[in-house]
C-alpha positions, 0 to 999 in steps of 0.5 A, a space after each residue: 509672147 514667145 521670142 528668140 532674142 540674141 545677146 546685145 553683142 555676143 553670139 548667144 540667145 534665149 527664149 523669152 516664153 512669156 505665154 507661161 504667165 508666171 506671176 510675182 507669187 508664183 516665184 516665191 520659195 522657202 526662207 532660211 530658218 532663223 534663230 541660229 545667231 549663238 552658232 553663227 560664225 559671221 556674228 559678232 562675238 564670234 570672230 574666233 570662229 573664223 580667221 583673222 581679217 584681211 581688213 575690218 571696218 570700224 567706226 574709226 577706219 580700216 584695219 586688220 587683226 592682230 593677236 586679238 580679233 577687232 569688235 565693234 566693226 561695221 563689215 569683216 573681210 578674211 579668207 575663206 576657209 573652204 576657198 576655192 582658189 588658193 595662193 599656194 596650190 599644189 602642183 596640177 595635174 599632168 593629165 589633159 590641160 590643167 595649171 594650178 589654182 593659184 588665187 584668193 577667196 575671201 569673205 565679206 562679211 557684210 552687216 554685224 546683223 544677223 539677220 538684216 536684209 541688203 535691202 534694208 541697209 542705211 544709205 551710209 552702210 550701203 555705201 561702205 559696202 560699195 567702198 569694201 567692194 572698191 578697195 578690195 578690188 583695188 588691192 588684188 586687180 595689181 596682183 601679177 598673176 590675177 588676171 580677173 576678180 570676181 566679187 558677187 553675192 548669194 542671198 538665199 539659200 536657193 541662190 548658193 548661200 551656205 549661212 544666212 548671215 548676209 555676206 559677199 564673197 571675192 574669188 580671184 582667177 589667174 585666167 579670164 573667164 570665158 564669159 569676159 574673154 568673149 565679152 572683150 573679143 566683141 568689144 575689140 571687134 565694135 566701133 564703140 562700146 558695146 555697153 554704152 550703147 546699151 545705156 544709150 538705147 535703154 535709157 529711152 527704152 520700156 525696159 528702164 527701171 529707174 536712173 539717177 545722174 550717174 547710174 541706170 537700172 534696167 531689165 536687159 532685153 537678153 534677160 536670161 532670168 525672170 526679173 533679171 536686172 543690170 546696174 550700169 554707169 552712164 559714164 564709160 569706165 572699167 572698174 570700182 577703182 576707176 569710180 568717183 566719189 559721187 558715183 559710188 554714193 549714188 551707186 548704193 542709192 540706186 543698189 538699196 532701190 534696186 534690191 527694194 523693189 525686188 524684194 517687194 515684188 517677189 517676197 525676198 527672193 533669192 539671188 545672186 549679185 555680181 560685179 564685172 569689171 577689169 582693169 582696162 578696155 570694159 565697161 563695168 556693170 552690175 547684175 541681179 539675177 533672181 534664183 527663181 528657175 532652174 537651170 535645167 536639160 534644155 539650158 545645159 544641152 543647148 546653152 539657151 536659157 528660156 525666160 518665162 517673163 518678159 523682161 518688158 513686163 518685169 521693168 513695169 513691175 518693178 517700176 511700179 513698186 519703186 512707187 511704194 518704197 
């Protein structure tokens, strides 16, 4: 198969080349070496290694450091250090079009185990994440000059992660970034939602992975990554803030599924998980894109991803190995 497949709703294409044959095991790539919990400033016992939280997750509920830094938690949120948004910048530049970077970047850091895998988090972790991810969201999206919030994860250091300690990181914009900005122009311009046609359409599509009462996963038909997969709501809301209870624990059932089978399929590879979501007029959605090939001269000088895998072939692949999980 090789086909020239246009995004669901906006005006972008790739190539899906599926005649590369690429298998499972031709995906794999190195891991990062383990072993270095006694340096690692994510691990507990070190929290001085980092600064104080914004909000710390215990047993007990959520609270925040004060002169001493809080042990015996479950998740830890604080500002990173080399942040990339800030919330006093300096003045910008007045060369060309430039304005402050005026924001927030912080980390989440996401289990106290050095070395556990997302995949392998119980279903109560799980869903504190999923309540870490909610909760942090809310508390920005209200801020007067945020105009997005970024929340994602990079799981290897193929995808972009600087320790191996798993982690999350929010990163918050005074701008829309172009990708939402043309997303929101082609909703406005749509009869209805375009996402919601989409879990209409793939709900009885070859490319379902897997669904429960109030999410689906699925292999998009514009799949710009081998193994590509998005989580969306059956229900049409915007964002984390917006979702119910139920819906956030069955999220992070079909989430620990999702990752799962992944990892089971490709030999944990690396990732890069992304949550994008506004606060009206969207349609949330998750996205999993495995770091299995590079973005290379043809992806930059055109924009046109090619695919070696079809994502067809990808959702029966995964839906396989969900049967072993």
């Amino acid at each position: 198969m090789t086909e020239l497949r246009r995004h669901y709703f906006l005006d972008e294409y790739c190539i899906i080349a599926a005649k590369r044959g690429k298998r499972p095991s031709d995906f794999q790539s190195a891991k990062d070496v383990s072993g270095d919990e006694t340096v690692c400033p994510f691990c507990p016992g070190n929290e001085k290694m980092t600064p104080p939280t914004a909000a710390v997750y215990t047993e007990q509920g959520v609270s925040s450091d004060g002169q001493e830094r809080i042990s015996g938690w479950q998740l830890r949120v604080f500002p990173n250090v080399f942040a990339a948004m800030v919330p006093c910048p300096a003045p910008a530049t007045t060369e060309w079009i430039a304005q402050p970077g005026q924001g927030f970047h912080e980390v989440i850091v996401d289990s106290p185990q050095h070395g556990e895998n997302p995949a392998d988090y119980a279903k109560e972790h799980m869903e504190k994440l999923i309540q870490v991810y909610r909760d942090r969201y809310v508390h920005y999206c209200s801020n007067s000059f945020v105009k997005y919030v970024s929340i994602f994860k990079n799981w290897g250091r193929e995808a972009g992660a600087s320790l191996s300690h798993s982690h999350s990181q929010l990163i918050t914009l005074p701008i829309l970034p172009p990708l939402i900005k043309r997303e929101l122009d082609a909703i406005s311009r749509a009869s209805i939602c375009p996402f919601c046609n989409i879990v209409a359409e793939e709900k009885e599509s070859c490319r379902l992975i897997e669904e429960n009462e109030n999410w689906i996963l699925i292999a998009p038909f514009y799949s710009q990554a081998p193994y590509e997969t998005w989580i969306l709501p059956k229900r049409h809301f915007a964002n984390l803030g917006e979702m119910h209870e139920a819906e956030g624990k069955s999220l992070a059932a079909l989430l620990k599924r999702a990752l799962g089978s992944m990892r089971s399929l490709l030999n944990d590879p690396p990732y890069n998980f992304m949550i994008s979501q506004l606060p009206f007029s969207y349609h949330l959605n998750i996205r999993i894109h495995p770091a299995l090939s590079k973005i290379a001269g043809f992806e930059r000088s055109t924009g046109v991803y090619i695919n070696s895998i079809a994502p067809e072939h990808a959702a029966r692949e995964l839906r396989q190995q969900l049967k072993t999980i």
